[in-house]
C-alpha positions in Angstrom: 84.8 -14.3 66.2 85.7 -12.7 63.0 89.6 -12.7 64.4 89.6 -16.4 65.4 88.0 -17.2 62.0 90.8 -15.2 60.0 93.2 -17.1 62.2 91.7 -20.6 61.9 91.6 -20.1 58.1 95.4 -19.3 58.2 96.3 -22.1 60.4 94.9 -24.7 57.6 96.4 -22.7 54.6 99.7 -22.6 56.6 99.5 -26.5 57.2 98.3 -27.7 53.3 100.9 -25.5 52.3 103.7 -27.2 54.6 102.2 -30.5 53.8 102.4 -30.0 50.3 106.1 -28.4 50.8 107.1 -32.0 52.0 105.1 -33.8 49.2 107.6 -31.8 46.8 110.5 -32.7 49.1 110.2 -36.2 48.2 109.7 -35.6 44.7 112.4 -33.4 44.0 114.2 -35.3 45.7 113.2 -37.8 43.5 113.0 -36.1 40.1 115.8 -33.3 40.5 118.3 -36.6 41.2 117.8 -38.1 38.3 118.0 -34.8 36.7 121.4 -34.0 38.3 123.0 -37.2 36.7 120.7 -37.2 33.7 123.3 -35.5 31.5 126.2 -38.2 32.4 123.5 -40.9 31.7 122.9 -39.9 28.3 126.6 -39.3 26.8 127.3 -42.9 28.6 124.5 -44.2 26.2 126.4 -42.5 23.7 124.3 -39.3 23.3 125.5 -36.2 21.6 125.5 -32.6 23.1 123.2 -32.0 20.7 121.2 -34.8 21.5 121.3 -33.6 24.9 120.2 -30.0 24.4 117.4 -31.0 22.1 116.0 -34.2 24.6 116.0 -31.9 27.6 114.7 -29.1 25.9 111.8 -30.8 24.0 111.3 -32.7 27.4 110.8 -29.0 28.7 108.8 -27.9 25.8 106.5 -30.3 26.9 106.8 -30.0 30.7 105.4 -26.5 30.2 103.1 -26.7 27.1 100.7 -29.9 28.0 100.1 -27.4 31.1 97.7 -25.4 28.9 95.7 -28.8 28.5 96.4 -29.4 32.3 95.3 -26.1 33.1 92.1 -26.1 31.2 90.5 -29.4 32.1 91.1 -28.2 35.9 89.3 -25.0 35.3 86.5 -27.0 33.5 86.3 -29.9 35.5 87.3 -28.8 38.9 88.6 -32.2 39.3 92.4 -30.7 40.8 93.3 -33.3 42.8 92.7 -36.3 40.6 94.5 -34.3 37.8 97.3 -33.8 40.2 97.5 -37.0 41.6 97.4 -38.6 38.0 100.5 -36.4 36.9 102.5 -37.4 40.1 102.3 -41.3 39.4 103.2 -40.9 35.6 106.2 -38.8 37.2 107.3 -40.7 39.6 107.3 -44.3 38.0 109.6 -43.1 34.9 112.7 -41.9 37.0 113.4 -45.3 38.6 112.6 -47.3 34.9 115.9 -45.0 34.1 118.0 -48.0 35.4 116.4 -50.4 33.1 117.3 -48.9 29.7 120.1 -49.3 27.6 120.0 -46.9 24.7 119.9 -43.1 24.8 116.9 -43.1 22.4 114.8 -45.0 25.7 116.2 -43.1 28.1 114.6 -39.6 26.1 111.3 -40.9 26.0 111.5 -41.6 29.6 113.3 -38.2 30.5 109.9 -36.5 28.4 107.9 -38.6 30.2 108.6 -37.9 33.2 108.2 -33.7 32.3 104.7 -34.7 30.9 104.0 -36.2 34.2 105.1 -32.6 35.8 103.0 -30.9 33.4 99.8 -32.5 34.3 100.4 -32.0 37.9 101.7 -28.4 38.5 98.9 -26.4 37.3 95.9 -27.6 39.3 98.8 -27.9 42.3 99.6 -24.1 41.7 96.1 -23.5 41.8 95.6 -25.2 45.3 98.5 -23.6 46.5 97.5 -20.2 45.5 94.3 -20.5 47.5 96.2 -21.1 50.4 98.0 -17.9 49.4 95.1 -15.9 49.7 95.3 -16.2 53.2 98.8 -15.9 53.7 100.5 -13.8 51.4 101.2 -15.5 47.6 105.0 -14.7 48.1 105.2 -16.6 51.3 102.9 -19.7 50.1 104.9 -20.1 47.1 108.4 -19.2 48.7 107.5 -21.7 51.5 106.5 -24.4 49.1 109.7 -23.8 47.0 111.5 -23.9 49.9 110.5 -27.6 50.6 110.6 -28.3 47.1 114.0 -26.7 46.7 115.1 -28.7 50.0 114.5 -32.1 48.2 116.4 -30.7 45.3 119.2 -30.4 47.3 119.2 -33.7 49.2 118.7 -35.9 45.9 121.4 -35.5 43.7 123.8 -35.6 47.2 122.3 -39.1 47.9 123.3 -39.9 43.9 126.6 -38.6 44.4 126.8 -40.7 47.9 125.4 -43.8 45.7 128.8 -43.2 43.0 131.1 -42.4 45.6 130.1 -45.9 47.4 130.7 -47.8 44.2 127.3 -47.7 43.0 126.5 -46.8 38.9 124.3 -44.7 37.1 121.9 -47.4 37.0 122.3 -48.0 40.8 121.3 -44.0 41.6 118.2 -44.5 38.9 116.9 -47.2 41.2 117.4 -46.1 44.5 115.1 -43.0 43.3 112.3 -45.4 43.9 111.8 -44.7 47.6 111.3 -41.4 47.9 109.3 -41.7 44.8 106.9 -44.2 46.9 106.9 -41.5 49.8 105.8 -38.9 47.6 102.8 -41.2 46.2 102.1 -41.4 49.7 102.1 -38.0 50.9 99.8 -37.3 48.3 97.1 -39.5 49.0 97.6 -38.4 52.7 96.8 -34.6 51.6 94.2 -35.7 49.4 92.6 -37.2 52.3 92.5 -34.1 54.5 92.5 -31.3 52.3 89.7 -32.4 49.8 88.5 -28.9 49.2 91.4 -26.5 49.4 89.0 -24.0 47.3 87.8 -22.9 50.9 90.6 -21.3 52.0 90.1 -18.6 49.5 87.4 -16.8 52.1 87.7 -13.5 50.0 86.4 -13.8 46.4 89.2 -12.0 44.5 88.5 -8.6 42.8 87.0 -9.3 39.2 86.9 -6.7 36.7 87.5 -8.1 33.8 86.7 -11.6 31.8 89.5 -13.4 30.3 93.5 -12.7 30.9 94.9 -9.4 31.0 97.1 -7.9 28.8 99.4 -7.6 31.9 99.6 -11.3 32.1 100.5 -11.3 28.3 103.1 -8.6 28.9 104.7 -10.7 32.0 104.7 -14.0 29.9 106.8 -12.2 27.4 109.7 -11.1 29.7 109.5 -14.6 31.5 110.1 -16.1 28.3 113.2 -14.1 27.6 114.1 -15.3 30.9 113.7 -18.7 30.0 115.1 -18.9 26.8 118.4 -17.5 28.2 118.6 -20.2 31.0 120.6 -23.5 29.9 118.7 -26.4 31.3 121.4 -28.6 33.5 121.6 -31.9 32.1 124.0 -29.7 29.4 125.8 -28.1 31.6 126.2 -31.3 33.4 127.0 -32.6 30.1 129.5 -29.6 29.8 131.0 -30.1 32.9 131.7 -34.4 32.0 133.4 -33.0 28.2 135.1 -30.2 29.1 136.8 -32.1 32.6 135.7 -29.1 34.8 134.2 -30.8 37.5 134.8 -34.8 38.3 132.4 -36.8 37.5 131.6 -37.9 40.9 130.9 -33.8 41.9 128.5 -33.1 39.3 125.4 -34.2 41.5 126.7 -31.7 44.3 127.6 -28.8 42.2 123.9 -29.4 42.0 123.1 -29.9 45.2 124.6 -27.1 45.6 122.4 -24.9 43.5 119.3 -26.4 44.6 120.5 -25.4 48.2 120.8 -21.9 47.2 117.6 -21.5 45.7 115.3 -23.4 48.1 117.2 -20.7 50.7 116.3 -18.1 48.2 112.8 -18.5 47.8 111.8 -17.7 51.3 113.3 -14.7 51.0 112.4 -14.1 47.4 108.5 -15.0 48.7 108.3 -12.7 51.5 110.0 -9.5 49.5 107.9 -10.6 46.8 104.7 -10.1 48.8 106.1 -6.9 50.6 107.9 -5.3 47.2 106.4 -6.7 44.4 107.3 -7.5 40.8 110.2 -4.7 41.5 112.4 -7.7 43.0 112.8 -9.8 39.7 115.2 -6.9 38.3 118.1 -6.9 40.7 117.4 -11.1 40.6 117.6 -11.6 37.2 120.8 -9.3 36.8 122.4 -11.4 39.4 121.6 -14.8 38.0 122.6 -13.5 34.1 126.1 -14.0 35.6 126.1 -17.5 35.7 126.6 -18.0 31.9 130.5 -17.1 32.3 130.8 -18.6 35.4 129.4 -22.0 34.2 130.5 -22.2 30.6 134.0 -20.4 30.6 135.5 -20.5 34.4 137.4 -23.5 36.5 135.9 -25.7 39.1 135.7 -23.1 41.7 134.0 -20.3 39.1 131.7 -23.0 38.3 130.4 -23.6 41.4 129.9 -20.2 42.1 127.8 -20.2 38.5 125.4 -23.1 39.6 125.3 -21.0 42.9 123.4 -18.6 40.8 121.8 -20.4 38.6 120.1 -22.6 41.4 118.9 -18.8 42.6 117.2 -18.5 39.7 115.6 -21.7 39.4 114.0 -20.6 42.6 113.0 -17.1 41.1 111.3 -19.1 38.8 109.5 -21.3 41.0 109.0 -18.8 44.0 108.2 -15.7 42.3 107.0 -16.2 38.8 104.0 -18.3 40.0 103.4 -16.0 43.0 102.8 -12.9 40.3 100.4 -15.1 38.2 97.8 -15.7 41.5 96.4 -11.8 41.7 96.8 -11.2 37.8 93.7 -13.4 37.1 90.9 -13.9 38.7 90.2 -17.2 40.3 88.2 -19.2 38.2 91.0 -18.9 35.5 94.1 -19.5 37.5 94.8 -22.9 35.8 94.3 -21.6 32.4 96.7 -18.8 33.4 99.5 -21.0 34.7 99.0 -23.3 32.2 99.2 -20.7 29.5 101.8 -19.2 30.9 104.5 -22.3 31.2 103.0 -23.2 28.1 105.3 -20.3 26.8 107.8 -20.8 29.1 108.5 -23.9 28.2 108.7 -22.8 24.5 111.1 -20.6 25.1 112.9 -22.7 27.6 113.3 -25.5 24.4 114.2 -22.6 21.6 116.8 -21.5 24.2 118.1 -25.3 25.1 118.1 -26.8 21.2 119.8 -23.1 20.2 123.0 -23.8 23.1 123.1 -27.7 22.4 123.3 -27.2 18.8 126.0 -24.0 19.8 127.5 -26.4 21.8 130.0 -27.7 19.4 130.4 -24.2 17.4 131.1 -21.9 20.1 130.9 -21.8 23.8 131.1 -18.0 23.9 128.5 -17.2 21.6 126.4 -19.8 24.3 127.7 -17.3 26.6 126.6 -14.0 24.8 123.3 -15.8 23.9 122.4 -16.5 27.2 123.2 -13.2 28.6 122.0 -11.2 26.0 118.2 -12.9 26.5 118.6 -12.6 30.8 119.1 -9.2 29.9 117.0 -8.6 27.6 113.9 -9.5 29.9 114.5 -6.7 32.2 112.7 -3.7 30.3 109.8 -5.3 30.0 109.6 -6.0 33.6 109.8 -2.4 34.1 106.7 -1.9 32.0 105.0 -4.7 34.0 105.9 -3.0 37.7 104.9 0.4 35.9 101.1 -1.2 34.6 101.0 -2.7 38.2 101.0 0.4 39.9 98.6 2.1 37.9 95.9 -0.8 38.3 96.3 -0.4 41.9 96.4 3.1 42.6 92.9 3.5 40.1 91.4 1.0 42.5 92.5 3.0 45.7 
């Protein structure tokens, strides 16, 4: 009885997590589009590349820090799903209102809006999620997830590339994001439906032993946000590409399609060696994806592509693995404050790091180069300490 339990309790984590996987499909697909053109948009509107660093960063500061408001009303309200859903419809509606605007200065509130929207969705999502990953393995819920997510990422800015190629405008590709927008509004009123409680897939109460957030966690946020800082949002290097005349303008969208295809293949694997290895997997990763830098900023077409190649895997190091490591940090009842905390300083980073290369931009493309690196790089030893801390907690509790 006990068996069939276990394995009836995995089936319905398996199938909220899939579920939710295609939910993300559709808005990645949605979102990451916009994103993958975003950059083009805003120099057409006549946009500086300091304008650009700065919108997209701030609209990242944001994205991560309104997650520690997120996170805490969902730990004190319980309330994830209308939080969630909420977040999702303020997302969603602002990508397609793109096509409408005709200054740069409107098109930055909408590009913050729409990371605002993200922000008061991902935390009680994350939470959800990692109940499901009680059951089968955080790695593996989160890589699946990003997997899905990563797969819309892929298909959106192709379909905004196919909208240019066919004749079609900026403004065309902006409004065409409205359907899978719809489907993801969808989708999540399906799952709502039949997953109202996804709390009770967590069977196993997870081991408390202390209150509040470890230092560990505190320890982890600080080599994430190294991480962060050092990773140059796209819209600029989309911005880069259109200056510079490294990639047609029509290409841009799959260089990152591209990306978003190599990190949505990633995360599975990232998830499962995650769950088998541990934190030890984020130091060959992030020495890998340091390398984009060069590629992106100083090589031709084909040296670029083989930058957004790595950069895409790191986008899905940070969405696969970086989340996965929060769930067994904390204890339950403080996993939204955790994630939000923890993007909160992400995304602070992530803005320090964009507004430093925009504003670079114009000075130096090397010293964006060094930056960058140097930061990636930088992250690395403290991971160590983290994989070091880990293994002492554990082998005190065997």
């Amino acid at each position: 009885m006990a068996v069939t339990a276990r394995a009836d309790r995995r089936s319905v984590a398996i199938k909220f997590v899939v579920l939710v996987g295609v939910m993300s499909f559709f808005a990645d697909f949605t979102y990451e589009g916009s994103r993958a053109i975003v950059g083009p948009y805003l120099a057409l509107l006549g946009a500086s590349a300091a304008a650009v660093g700065i919108v997209t960063g701030f609209g990242e500061l944001l994205g991560y820090g309104l997650r520690v408001v997120s996170g805490r009303l969902s730990d004190r309200t319980g309330q994830f799903w209308p939080i969630t859903i909420f977040g999702y419809m303020i997302q969603m509606a602002s990508v397609p209102l793109l096509a409408f605007v005709g200054r740069w200065e409107l098109a930055a509130v909408l590009i913050v809006i729409e990371r605002v929207g993200k922000a008061t969705r991902n935390p009680p999502r994350d939470v959800m999620l990692s109940h499901a990953g009680k059951e089968i393995g955080y790695g593996w819920a989160f890589g699946v997830h990003e997997a899905l997510d990563q797969s819309g990422a892929l298909v959106g800015p192709l379909v905004a590339a196919a909208v240019l190629a066919l004749g079609g405008d900026l403004r065309a590709a902006f409004l065409m994001l409205a359907i899978p927008a719809a489907l993801t509004l969808a989708i999540l009123v399906a799952a709502r439906l039949r997953y109202p409680r996804p709390e009770e897939m967590e069977y196993e109460p997870p081991d408390v032993r202390a209150a509040g957030l470890p230092r560990l966690f505190w320890l982890y946020l600080c080599g994430a946000a190294l991480v962060a800082a050092g990773f140059v949002d796209f819209p600029l290097i989309a911005y880069h590409f259109a200056q510079a005349s490294v990639v047609p303008a029509t290409y841009i969208p799959v260089f990152y399609a591209v990306a978003m295809g190599a990190g949505g293949a990633g995360s599975l694997a990232f998830g499962r060696l995650f769950d088998r290895f541990g934190l030890s997997v984020l130091v060959p990763l992030t020495l890998i994806t340091a390398l984009f830098a060069p590629l992106v900023f100083l090589g031709d077409s084909s040296l670029s592509l083989v930058g957004m190649i790595l950069w895409g895997i790191g986008i899905g190091v940070h969405e696969s693995i970086i989340p996965a490591a929060i769930a067994p940090m904390v204890r339950s009842d403080r996993r939204a404050s955790a994630y939000g905390l923890f993007t909160a300083g992400y995304g602070l980073a992530w803005f320090v790091g964009s507004a430093a290369v925009g504003l670079l931009y114009a000075v130096s493309i090397p010293l964006i180069v060094l930056l960058s690196v140097f930061l990636e790089l930088a992250a690395i030893p403290i991971f160590f300490i983290v994989m070091r801390q880990t293994r002492r907690q554990r082998t005190r509790v065997a």
